[in-house]
N, C-alpha and C positions, 0 to 999 in steps of 0.2 A: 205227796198226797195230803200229808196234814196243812201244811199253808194250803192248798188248794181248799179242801174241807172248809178251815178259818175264813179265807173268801167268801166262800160261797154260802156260809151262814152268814156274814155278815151282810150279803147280800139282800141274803132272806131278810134277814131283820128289817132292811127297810122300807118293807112294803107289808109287814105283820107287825108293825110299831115295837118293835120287843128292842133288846138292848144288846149292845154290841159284843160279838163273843170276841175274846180276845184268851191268848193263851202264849205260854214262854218255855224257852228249853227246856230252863230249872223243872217244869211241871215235867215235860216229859224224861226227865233225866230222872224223878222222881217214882213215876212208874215203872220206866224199866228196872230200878235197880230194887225195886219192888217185886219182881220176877212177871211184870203184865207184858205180854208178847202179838197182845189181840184189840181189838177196838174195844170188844168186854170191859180192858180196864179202864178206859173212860165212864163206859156206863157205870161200873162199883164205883167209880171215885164220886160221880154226880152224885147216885145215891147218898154214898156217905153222908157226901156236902149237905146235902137237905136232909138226914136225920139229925145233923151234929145240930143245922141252924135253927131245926125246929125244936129239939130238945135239950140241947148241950148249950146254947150260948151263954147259958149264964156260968155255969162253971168256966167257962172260957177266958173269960174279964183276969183272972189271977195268971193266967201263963203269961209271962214276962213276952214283949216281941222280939227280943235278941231271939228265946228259944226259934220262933218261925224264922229269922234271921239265918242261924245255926243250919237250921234245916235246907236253906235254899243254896244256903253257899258251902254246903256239902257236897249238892245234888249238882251245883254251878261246877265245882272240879272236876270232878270227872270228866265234864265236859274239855278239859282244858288239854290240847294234844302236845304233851312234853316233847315227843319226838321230832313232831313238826316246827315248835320253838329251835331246839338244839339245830335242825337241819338251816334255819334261817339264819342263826349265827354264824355256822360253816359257809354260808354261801358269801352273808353277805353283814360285816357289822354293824352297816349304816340301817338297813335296814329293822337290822334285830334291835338296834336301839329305837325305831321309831316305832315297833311294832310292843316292845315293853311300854316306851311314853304314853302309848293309848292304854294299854290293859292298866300302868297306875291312874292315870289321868278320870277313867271309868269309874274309880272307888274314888277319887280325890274333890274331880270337880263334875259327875255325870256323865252319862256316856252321849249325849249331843254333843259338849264342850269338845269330849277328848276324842272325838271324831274327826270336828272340826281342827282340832291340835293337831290330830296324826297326817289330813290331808295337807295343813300347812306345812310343815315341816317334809313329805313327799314331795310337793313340790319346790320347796324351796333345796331340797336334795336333788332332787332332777335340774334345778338349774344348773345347780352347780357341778353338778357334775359332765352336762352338756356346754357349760362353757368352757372347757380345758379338754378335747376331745383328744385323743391317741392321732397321733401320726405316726408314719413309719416312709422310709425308700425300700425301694422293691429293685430286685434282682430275678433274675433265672437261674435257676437250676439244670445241667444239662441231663438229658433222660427223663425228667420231670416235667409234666404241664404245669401251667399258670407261672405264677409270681408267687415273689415271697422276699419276706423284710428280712434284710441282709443283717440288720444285726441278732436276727434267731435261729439264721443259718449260714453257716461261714462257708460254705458251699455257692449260697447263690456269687451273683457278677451281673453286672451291664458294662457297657461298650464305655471306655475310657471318656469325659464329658460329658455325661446324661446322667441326670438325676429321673427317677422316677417317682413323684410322691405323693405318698397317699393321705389324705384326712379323712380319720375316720369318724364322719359327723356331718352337720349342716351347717352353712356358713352364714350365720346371722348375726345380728346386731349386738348382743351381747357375749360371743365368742369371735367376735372376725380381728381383734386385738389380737386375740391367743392365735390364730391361722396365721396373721402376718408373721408372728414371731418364731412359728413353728418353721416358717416359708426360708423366712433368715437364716434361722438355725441349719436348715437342711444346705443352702446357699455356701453360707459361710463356711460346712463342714465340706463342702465338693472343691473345695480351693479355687486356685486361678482358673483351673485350665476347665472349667465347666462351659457345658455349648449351650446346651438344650438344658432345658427344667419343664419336665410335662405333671404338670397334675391330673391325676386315675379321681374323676367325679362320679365314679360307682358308688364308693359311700357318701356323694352330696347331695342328700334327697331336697335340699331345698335352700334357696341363697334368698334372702331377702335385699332392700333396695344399700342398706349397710353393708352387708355381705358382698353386692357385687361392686359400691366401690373398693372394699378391700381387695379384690379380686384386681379392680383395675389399678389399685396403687401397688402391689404386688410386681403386675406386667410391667408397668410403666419403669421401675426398678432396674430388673431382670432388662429388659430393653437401653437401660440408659447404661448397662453394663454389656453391654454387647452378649446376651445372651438371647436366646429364642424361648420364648414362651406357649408353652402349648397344654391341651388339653384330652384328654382321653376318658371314652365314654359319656352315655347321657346326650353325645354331641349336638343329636336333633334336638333333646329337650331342651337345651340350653340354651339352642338357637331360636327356636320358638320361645321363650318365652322372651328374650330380650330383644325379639322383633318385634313381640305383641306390644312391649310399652317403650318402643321406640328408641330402645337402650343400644343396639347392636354398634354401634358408634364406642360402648364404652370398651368394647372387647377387640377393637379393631388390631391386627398387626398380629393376633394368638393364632396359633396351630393349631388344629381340630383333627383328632381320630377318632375312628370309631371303638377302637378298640385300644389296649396298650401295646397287646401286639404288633399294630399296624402302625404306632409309634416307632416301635424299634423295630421294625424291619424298615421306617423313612428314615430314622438316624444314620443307620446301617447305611444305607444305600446311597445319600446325602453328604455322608459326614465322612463315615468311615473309610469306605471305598473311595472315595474322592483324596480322602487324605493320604489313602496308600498308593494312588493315582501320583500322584503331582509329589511323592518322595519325603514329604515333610510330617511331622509327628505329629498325634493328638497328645496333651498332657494332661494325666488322669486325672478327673477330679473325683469328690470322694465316694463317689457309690461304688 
């Protein structure tokens, strides 16, 4: 209500030539700790204001300005929520450093500057931290729905050569290094006897023109190892978008599910049963 108020004087003001009201926490941090609970204490403070300046200003000239200084940056404390600091540390370090760098940065160099300081360094934290995304391989659990990363639960399993792997992130241009490597790492850890490698693009909200060569130097990998490359989830979006800019060419020869499950229930049916068909082994690889 008081920003709305502060609008709409200001408002006023510019069609009654008057001059712009403007007003700051510290004021009102000043009254309330005043005991003022009502709009009242506005009106006793204007008063004041215009006895002191019609009669008081000359005594005024001797109070040093640190004193008014003193007074704002009393009334600025309390404002300041210790508890919701301490919670921003628990959650998150990076953050409670960059959310201190603005609160010195506001005494040091203004608070335009160290606004501009705190959103530099958010972003450049969000980069970096979206270019190294989380992956994980995923397993079942039996009695259990969904999926779930086999090194959090030594419970889950998939079907002896199938990897199932998740990235959890978007594959763009300055993380699609980090995907390949994640891709390898998952590769190299399923040993020889890997068939299938399906990537779960539920967390790929979005690949850019970098992102899906990596995608396609990925396949082309996996394919020149005699593995099957395929993909689960998002399927239509994927498909639409690299029909719309004529790309569908670069994904050519990848398995498309709708689902992970509809993954392993074609490994299943494709791989496994056929293997115990015709007598001869699959050999594990490592999910």
């Amino acid at each position: 209500r008081e920003i709305a108020a502060l609008g709409i004087a200001n408002l006023a003001s510019a069609f009654t030539q008057g001059f712009a009201v403007n007003g700051t926490n510290s004021r009102t941090a000043v009254g309330e700790s005043a005991g003022g609970r009502t709009q009242v204490t506005g009106i006793a403070a204007a008063a004041t204001i215009a006895i002191i300046l019609l009669a008081f200003t000359w005594p005024l000239q001797f109070i040093p300005r640190v004193a008014l200084a003193a007074v704002l940056v009393t009334a600025g404390a309390s404002l300041f929520n210790w508890s919701a600091v301490a919670a921003i540390r628990r959650i998150s370090r990076r953050e409670f450093v960059i959310a201190m760098t603005a609160t010195v940065g506001v005494v040091a160099v203004g608070p335009m500057n160290a606004v501009l300081v705190a959103v530099a360094l958010a972003l450049v934290s969000f980069v970096q931290q979206a270019s190294r995304p989380g992956s994980e391989t995923l397993g079942t659990i039996p009695g259990q729905p969904g999926f779930h990363a086999l090194a959090r639960n030594p419970d889950a399993s998939v079907p002896p050569g199938l990897v199932l792997f998740r990235f959890d992130g978007p594959v763009i241009f300055f993380n699609a290094p980090h995907f390949k490597r994640e891709v390898q790492r998952a590769v190299e850890a399923a040993g020889p006897g890997l068939r299938w490698f399906v990537i779960d693009l539920l967390p790929v909200n979005m690949i850019d023109a970098t992102g899906l060569y990596a995608v396609q130097e990925v396949c082309d990998d996996l394919r020149q190892r005699g593995i099957v490359a395929g993909a689960a989830a998002r399927t239509a979006q994927w498909a639409d978008w690299a029909a719309k800019r004529g790309l569908s060419e670069r994904v050519e020869g990848m398995r498309f599910f709708p689902t992970l499950r509809q993954a392993l229930v074609a490994y299943d049916t494709e791989i496994v049963r056929a293997t115990a068909r015709s007598g001869t082994g699959v050999r594990r690889g490592g999910a």
